[in-house]
C-alpha positions, 0 to 999 in steps of 0.5 A, a space after each residue: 500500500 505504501 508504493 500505491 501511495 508514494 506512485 499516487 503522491 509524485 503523480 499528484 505534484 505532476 498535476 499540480 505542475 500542470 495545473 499551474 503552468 496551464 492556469 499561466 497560460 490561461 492569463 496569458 491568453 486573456 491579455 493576448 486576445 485583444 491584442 490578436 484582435 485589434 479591429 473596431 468593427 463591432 463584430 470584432 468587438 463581440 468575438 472579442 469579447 466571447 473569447 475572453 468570456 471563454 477564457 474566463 470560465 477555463 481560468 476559473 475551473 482551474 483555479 477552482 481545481 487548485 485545491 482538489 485537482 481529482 478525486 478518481 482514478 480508472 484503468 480501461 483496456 478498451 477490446 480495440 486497445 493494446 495499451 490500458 488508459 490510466 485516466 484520473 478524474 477531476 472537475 476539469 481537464 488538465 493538460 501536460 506540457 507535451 499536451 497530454 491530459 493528466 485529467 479529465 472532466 468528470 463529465 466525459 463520457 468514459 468517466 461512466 465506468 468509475 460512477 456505474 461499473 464494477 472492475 471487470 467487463 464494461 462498456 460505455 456509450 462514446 459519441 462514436 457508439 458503444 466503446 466495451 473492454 475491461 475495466 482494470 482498477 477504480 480507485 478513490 483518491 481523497 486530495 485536500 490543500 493539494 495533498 494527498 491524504 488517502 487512496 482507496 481501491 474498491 469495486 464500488 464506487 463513494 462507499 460509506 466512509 468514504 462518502 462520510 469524509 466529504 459529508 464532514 467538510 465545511 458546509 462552504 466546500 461540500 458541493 466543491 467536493 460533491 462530484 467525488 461522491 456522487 452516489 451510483 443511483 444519483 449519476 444515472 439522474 444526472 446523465 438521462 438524456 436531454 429530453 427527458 421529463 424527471 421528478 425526484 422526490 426526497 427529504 430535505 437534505 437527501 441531495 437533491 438539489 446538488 443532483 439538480 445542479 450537476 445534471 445542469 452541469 453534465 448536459 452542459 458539457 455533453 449537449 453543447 450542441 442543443 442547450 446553453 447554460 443561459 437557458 436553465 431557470 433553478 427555482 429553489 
């Protein structure tokens, strides 16, 4: 267990490399994009100004990740594959120098296997159809201030004590930390299609609410073609 920790803890202060070079380069981009478009005509202006909203946005879910940069780790030998992916999840992607992601967004849709799937025989739905394989190793990583502080593999994924951890944080933090322990019933809410009428019923405090939100979240990031976030109204 302790090499399983020591190969978790130097992977970690690569992310974390990562994260901070990307998060330099994000504010770097802010300031080039009025420079690369100098041009007053008012369509200029609104392209300008869409970029650097976009920018914006990056910048903020990075620096949002500081802390806490994933929570999970997959290991998936896709049947078509020679080379297992070692993919670790997290509330956004993070890329490496050489370009490589080192993590990803906890909505792709290969990060159904650590939210619905036991190790062994798997498949997930891929924009490109179904994708099956082996499902090698699901591994839960606890990472607060941006230190490691406990790994844990299982075939299930927020167990009890592991939900209870984030249960106990601050009230401030818990839905920054909810996507690490989404529960198996609550993601397959979260990921209904688009046009789907849904009614969940609960006692206060049963995490609806948090459901709702990152439904929002997940359709956002998969649905990008159909819906925007400027079209959700939340009435709480």
């Amino acid at each position: 267990m302790e090499n399983v920790f020591n190969e978790e803890r130097q992977y970690l202060e690569h992310v974390k490399k990562s994260l901070k070079e990307n998060i330099e380069y994000q504010k770097q981009e802010m300031k080039e994009i009025p420079k690369r478009h100098t041009n007053v005509l008012q369509g200029d202006s609104f392209l300008v100004e869409s970029l650097m909203s976009i920018a914006a946005s990056k910048l903020y879910q990075l620096e949002n990740a500081q802390d806490s940069p994933y929570f999970g780790r997959i290991d998936f030998l896709a049947d078509d594959s020679h080379q297992c992916a070692k993919l670790y999840l997290g509330k956004t992607a993070i890329k490496d120098e050489t370009g490589e992601f080192v993590t990803i967004d906890w909505r792709a849709p290969i990060c159904s296997l650590y939210y619905d799937s036991d190790v062994g025989r798997v498949s997930y739905e891929a924009p490109k159809g179904e994708i099956t394989g082996e499902l090698k190793l699901k591994r839960q990583i606890i990472i607060e201030k941006g230190e490691l502080l406990d790994v844990k593999d299982t075939s299930i994924v927020a167990q009890d004590d592991v939900l209870q951890h984030y249960l106990n944080i601050h009230a401030d933090d818990k839905m920054k930390n909810i996507v690490a322990s989404i529960q198996k019933e609550q993601y397959k809410i979260i990921k209904l299609p688009l046009y789907t009428n849904v009614v969940v019923q609960g006692v206060a405090g049963s995490g609806k609410t948090s459901v709702a939100l990152h439904r929002i979240a997940y359709l956002v990031y998969n649905e990008s073609k159909n819906i925007q976030e400027s079209q959700f109204l939340v009435i709480d």
